[in-house]
N, C-alpha and C positions, 0 to 999 in steps of 0.2 A: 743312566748307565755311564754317561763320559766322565762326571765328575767320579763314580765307584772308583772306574778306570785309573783315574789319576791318582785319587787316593790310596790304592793297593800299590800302584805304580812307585811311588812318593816311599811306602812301606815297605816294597822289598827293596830299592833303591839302598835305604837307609840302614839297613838289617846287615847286623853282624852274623846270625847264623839263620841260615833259611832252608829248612828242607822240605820236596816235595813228595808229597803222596798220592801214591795214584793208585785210580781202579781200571774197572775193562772199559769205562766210559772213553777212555782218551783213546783206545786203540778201536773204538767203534768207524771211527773215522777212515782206518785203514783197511776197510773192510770185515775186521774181525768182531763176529757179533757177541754180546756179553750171554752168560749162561741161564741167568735168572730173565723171568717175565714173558711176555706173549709173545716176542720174537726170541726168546731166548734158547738156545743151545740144547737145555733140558726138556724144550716142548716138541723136542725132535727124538733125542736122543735119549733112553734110562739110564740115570746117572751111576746106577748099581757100575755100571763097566769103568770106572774111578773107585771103585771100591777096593781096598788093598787087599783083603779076603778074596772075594772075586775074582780079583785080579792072576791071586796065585792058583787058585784054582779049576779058572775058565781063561785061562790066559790068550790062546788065541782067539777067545772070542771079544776079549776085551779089548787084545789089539788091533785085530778089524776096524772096530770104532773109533779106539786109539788115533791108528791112521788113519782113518779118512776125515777125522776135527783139525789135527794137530799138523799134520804133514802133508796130506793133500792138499787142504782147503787152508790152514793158515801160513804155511810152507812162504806162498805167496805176498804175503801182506808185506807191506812196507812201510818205514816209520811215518809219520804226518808232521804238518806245523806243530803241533803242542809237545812233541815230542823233539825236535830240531829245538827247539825257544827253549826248553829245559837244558839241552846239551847246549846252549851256546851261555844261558844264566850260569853255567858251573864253569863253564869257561876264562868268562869274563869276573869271575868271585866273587858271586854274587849267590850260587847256591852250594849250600854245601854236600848234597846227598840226597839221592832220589830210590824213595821206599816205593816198592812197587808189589801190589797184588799180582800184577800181571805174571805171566809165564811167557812171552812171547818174543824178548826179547828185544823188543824194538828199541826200548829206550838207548841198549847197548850200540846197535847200527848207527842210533842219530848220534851217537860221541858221546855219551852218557858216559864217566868212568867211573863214578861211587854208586853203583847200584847196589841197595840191599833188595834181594828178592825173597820176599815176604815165602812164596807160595815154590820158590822153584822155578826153575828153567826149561823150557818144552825142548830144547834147544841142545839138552845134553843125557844120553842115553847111560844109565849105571847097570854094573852086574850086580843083579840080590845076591851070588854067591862069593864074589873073590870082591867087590865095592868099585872094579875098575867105570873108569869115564869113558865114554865116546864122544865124540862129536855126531848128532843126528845126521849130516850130510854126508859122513863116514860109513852109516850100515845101511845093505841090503835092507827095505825093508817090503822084497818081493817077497820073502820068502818068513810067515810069521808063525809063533811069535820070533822075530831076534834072537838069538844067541852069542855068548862071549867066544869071542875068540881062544880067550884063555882055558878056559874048563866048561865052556857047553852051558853057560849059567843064565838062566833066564834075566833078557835086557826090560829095563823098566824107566820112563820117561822120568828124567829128574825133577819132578815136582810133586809135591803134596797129594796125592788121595787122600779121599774120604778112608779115617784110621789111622791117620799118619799123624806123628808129631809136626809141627814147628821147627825146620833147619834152628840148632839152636844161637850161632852167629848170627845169623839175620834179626832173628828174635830178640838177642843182645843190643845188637849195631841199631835196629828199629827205635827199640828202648830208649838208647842213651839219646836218639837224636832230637829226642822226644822230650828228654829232659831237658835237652839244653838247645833248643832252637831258639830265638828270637820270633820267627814267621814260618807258619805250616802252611806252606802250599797246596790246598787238596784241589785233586781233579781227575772229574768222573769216578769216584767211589759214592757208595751211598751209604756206608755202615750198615750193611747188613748181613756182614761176613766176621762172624769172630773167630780167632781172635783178634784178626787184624782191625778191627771196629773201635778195638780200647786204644789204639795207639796215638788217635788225634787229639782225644779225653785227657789222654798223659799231657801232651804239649800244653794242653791250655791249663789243664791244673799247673803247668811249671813255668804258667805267665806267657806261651806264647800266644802274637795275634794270628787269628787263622783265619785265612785268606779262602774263598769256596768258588771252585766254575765247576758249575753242573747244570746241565738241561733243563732239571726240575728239580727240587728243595728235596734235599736227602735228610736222613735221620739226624746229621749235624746242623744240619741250615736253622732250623728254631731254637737251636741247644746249646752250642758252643759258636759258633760260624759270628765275624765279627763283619766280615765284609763277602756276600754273595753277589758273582756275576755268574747270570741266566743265562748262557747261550752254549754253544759247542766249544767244544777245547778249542779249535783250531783259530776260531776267528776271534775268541777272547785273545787266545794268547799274543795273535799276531797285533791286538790292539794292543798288548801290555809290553810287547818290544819294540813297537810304536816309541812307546813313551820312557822306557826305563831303555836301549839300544842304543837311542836315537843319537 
């Protein structure tokens, strides 16, 4: 594992463009558990209540649920090491931009400034009727579902349902970073969410090296993945500023 270390270390060192991609793995750490598997999210919860149909439909029931994933329980989390080590890689110019499945936000808290968010922001509340923004920490959410200030218009968590398109900037910005990285940093995704799945596939078809920390060998680890380290975000990453910080 020390020499991996060195050698990704060595690689994003030298790297003129590096962008990181990440899944729910890196925020498992801050308490937030991912959706898919035997502790997942979905073995709690039916995931119909992210359904955009649904959603219009049964809307307070959906935001019940809403709230008690997104704002009760994730409300709380706080960014981790592997998240702090990315904001300090863009910092110090060494990444250029971090894609992110997540909805949670953290990456933004730890000093992230180039985030494309693949999937949406838990973090900012829209009206389906007039398109205005909220800030989550701005509404009431005693009293559900939400409503706009403006014209009474049902509030909707700014992130992707099941039904929904792709934010199509994010989708762009993902793209191009994908064409043109030198090194993709993945960590904690496991490719098994499209479309954000094809987006590593891009990088490596357009020559870059992809760099992998995940728990256990995801759908990239035998496929494209040039260098895998096995462990948790936090203590790889804290090895890899170790060596590239120092």
């Amino acid at each position: 594992m020390k020499d991996s270390i060195r050698e990704a270390a060595e690689i994003l060192k030298n790297s003129r463009h590096t962008t990181a991609f990440t899944g729910a793995g890196i925020s498992v750490e801050s308490g937030i558990p991912p959706f898919r598997g035997e502790t997942g999210l979905w073995s709690k919860y039916d995931p119909i209540v992210l359904d955009i149909d649904y959603f219009h439909t049964n809307s307070r029931q959906s935001w019940e649920v809403i709230k008690e994933i997104f704002y009760d329980f994730f409300g709380a989390a706080k960014p981790n090491a592997a998240h702090f080590f990315l904001a300090e890689l863009e910092a110090k110019g060494l990444l250029s931009s971090v894609i992110t499945q997540n909805i949670d936000n953290l990456h933004q808290e730890a000093g992230s400034k180039t985030v494309y968010e693949y999937h949406g922001n838990s973090r900012r509340l829209v009206c389906t009727k007039c398109g205005t923004v909220y800030g989550a920490d701005d509404i009431d959410l005693s009293n559900l579902p939400p409503r706009c200030e403006k014209e009474g218009g049902l509030l909707k968590p700014d992130f992707v349902f099941f039904g929904e398109q792709i934010p199509e900037k994010a989708q762009q910005a993902s793209y191009d970073e994908a064409m043109n990285s030198e090194v993709f940093l993945l960590i904690g995704t496991t490719g098994e969410i499209m479309p954000a799945s094809l987006i590593p596939g891009m990088a490596k078809r357009n020559g870059a090296t992809i760099i992998e920390i995940n728990v256990e060998p995801s759908n990239y680890t035998g496929d494209i993945t040039d260098i895998f380290l096995k462990g948790r975000a936090t203590e790889l990453c804290n090895m890899l500023k170790e060596q590239i910080l120092k």
